[in-house]
N, C-alpha and C positions, 0 to 999 in steps of 0.2 A: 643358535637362536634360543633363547628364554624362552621355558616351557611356564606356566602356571597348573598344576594340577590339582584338584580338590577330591577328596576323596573320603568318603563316608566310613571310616574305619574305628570309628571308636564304639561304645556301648548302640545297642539298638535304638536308644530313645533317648540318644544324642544326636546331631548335625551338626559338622564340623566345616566353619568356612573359611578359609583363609583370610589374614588381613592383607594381602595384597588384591583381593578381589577388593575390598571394603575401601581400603586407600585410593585406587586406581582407579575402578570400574563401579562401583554402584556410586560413587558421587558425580558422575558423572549422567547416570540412568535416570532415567522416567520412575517416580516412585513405583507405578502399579507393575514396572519390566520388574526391578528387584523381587517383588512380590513373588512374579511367578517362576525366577528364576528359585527364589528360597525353596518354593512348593516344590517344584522339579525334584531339589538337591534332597528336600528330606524323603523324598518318597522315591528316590534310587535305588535300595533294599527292597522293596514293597517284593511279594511274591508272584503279584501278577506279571511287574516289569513294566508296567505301561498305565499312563493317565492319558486320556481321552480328553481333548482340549474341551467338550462340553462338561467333562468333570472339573478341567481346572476353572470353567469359569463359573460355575456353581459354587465352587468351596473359594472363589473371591467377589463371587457375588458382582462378575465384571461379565461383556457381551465375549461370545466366542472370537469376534475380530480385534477386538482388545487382546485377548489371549494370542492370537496369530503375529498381532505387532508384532508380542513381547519376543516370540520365539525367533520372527525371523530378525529381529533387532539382536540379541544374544546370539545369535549366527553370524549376523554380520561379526560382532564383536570379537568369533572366533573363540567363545566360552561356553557352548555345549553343541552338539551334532544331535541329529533325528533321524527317522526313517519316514517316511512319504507313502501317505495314504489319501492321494487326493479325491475331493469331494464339493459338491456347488455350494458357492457361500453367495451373498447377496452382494449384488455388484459385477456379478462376476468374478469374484475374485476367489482363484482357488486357492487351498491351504494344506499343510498338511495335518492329519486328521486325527495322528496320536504323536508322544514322545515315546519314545523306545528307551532302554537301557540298553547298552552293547552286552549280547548273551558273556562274551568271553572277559568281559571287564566291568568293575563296578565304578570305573573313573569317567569323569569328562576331562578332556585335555583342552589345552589352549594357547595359543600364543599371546605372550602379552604387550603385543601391539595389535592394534584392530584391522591394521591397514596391510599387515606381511604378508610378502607373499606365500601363497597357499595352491593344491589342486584343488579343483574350482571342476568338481566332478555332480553337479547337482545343477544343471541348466534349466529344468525345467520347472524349479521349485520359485514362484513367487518374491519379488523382494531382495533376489540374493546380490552378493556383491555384483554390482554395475559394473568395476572397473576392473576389465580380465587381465589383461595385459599388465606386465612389470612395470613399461612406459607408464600408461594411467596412472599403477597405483602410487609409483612415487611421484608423478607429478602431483598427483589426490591429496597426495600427503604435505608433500611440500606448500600447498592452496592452503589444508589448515593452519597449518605452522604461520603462514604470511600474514593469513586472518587474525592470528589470535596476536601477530604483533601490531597489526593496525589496529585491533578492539583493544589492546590491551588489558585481557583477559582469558582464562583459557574459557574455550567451547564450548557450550553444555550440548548436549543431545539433540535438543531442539534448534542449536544454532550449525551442527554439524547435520541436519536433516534437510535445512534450507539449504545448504552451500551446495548439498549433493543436488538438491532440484534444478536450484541451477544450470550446476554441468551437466545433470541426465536428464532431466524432461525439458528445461529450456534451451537446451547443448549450446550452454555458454563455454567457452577456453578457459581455461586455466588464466591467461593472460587477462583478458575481460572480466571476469569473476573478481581478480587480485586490482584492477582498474576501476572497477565498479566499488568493493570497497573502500580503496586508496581514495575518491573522488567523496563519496559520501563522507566518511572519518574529515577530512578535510573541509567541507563546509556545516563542519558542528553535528553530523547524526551520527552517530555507534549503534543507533537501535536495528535492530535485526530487522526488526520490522518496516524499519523504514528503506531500510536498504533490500530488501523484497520488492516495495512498491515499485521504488528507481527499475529495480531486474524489470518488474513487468514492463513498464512503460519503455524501455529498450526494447524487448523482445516487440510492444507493439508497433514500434516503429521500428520494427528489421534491423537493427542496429547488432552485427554480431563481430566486428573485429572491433579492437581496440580505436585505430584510427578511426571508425564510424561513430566510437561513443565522443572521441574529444573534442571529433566536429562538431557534434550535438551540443558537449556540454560547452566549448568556446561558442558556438551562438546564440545558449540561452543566458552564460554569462553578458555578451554583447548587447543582446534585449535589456536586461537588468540595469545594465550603465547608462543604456540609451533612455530609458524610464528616466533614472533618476537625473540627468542631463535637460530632460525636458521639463522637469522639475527646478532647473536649476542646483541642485545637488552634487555637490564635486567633493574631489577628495577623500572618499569611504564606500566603504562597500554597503551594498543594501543589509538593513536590521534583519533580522527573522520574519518579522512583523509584515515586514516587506515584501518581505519573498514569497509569502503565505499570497498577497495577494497578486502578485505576478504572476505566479504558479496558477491560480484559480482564474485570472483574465485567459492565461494562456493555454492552458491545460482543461477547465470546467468550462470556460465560455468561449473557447476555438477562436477568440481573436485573433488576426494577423498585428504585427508590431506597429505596421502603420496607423489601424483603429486606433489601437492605447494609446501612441504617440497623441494621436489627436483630441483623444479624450484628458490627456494630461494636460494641453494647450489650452483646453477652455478651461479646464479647473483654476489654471493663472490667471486665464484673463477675468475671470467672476469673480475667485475669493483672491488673487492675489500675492497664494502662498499654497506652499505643497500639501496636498490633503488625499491620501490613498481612499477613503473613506468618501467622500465627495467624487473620487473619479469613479471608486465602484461603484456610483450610482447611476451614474453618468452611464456605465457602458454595461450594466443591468437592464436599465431603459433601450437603449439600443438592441441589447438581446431581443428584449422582451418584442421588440419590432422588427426582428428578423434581418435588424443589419449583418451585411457580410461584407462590403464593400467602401471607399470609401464617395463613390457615387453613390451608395442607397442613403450615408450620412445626408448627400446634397440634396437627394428628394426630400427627405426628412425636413433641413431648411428650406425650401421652396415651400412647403405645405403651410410651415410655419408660419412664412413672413404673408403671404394668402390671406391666413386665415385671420394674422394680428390688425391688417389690411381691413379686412372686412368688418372686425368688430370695429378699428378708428372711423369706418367712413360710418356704418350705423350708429357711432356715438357723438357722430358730427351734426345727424339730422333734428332740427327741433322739436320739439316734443310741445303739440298742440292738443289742450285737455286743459276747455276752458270750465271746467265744471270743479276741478282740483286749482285754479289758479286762484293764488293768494290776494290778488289787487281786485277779483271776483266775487269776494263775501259778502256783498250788498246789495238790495234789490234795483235794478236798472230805474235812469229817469226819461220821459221823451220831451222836449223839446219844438216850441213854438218859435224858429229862427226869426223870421217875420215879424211875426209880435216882439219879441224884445228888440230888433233893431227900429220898431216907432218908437217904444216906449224912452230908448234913450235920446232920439232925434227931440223929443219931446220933451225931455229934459234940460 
């Protein structure tokens, strides 16, 4: 196995780093980890033999849990070792408390793969590798490798940080995890970020074998067609555009497919032609009225037609207001019936 070793051997007020660390490993890191891994390596002579992680984050002007990342991220990496001085940090979270030099050696050693295996003699220290067993870690291994052919790209830190949450705090499979991004890459996302959101919304809906996600993801595909079918829409798959608001009916306003269906039927029958923008308003207003059913739609119409009811029969009634009426501008005359009917006889 490929050792890496670095080793502070030249003039005093020299620091010598290898470029296999520079190639391989710090293009890879967090700028502020490189930082404190430099710090570390120039001050390996020191005579004290030890930086106190409230020293290194003074002289980088970073928080002491920054400092804690950096150490136990360069552990994972399997490019420096420490001694363990634990102590209460905020959160709970404890750490160890200085960097040590090994008395008998002024080297750190390394393996220059992250993932080899290693004795794994340090249980109790925060952060450390999750994946103990041989099994894990080449399956661990083999996860990145898959990932970085479906992103087509290799990993940075931050995208090898998500994958591990995944498998360790959401205990997704190896198989799910390689599923989940095959499925994303596949309808147009590579962003890490979006492929997070998807992890959550599996994990909140219990979704933890492979067969559970494809059920999932074949019957929100099914929705999407049935959408666009009600639309009359044949032939393609929904736009982006599209999905943004399938997603937000179905995901942000807890529709069932039946609701949309039906809100898609009236947007035909009023404008005549597909309009996503028309039905989200359609089924906004429903929100906003606490439809969940599509009996509460039918109350909704009953109320309706009631009440269009009551304004035609009050706009049926006459409107008596002879003081505004037009053929009333004039002052009234009265009338001697009797006397005119001699006056004509008499004619």
């Amino acid at each position: 196995m490929k050792k890496l070793t670095l080793t502070n051997y030249a003039q005093g007020n020299t620091t010598v780093l290898e470029n296999e660390f520079i190639d391989h490993h710090m293009v890879k890191a967090n700028g502020e980890y490189v930082k404190v891994y430099l710090l570390l390596l120039r001050h390996m002579n020191e005579p004290s033999g030890m930086l106190s992680v409230s020293e290194i984050a003074d002289k980088l002007e970073c928080t002491e849990k920054d400092v804690v990342r950096a150490l136990n991220y360069w552990k994972k990496q399997r490019l420096l070792d420490y001694c363990e001085d634990f102590e209460e940090l905020p959160a709970s979270e404890s750490a160890p408390a200085s960097y040590r030099k090994n008395a008998a050696s002024d080297e750190i050693t390394a393996d220059s793969s992250p993932l080899q295996d290693v004795q794994d003699d340090s249980a109790s220290v925060p952060n450390i590798q999750q994946y103990r067993s041989r099994k894990e870690r080449k399956e661990f291994k083999e996860l990145l490798f898959v990932a970085e052919q479906y992103l087509g790209k290799t990993l940075s830190s931050m995208d090898i940080d998500t994958i591990t949450y995944f498998y360790d705090t959401l205990h997704m499979s190896a198989e799910l995890i390689e599923y989940l991004i095959e499925y994303c890459v596949e309808n147009g996302h590579k962003s890490m970020h979006y492929i997070q959101k998807v992890a959550l919304s599996w994990d909140d809906q219990k979704i933890t074998t492979v067969e559970a996600a494809k059920s999932s993801t074949i019957l929100y595909n099914k929705n999407c067609y049935s959408i666009l079918n009600a639309y009359g829409i044949k032939g393609r798959a929904p736009a982006t555009s599209e999905i943004a608001y399938i997603r937000k009916w179905n995901e942000e306003y807890g529709f069932a497919l039946d609701i949309i269906l039906e809100a898609c039927n009236r947007t035909m029958n009023t404008i005549h032609q597909p309009n996503f923008e028309y039905t989200d308003t359609i089924l906004k207003n429903w929100l906003g009225k606490n439809v969940h059913y599509l009996k509460d739609i039918e109350a909704l119409d009953a109320d309706y037609l009631r009440e269009k009811e009551r304004k035609k029969k009050q706009a049926a009634k006459p409107a008596i207001n002879t003081k505004n009426n037009k053929f009333n501008n004039f002052d009234g005359r009265s009338y001697d019936m009797d006397d005119l009917e001699r006056k004509l006889v008499q004619q």
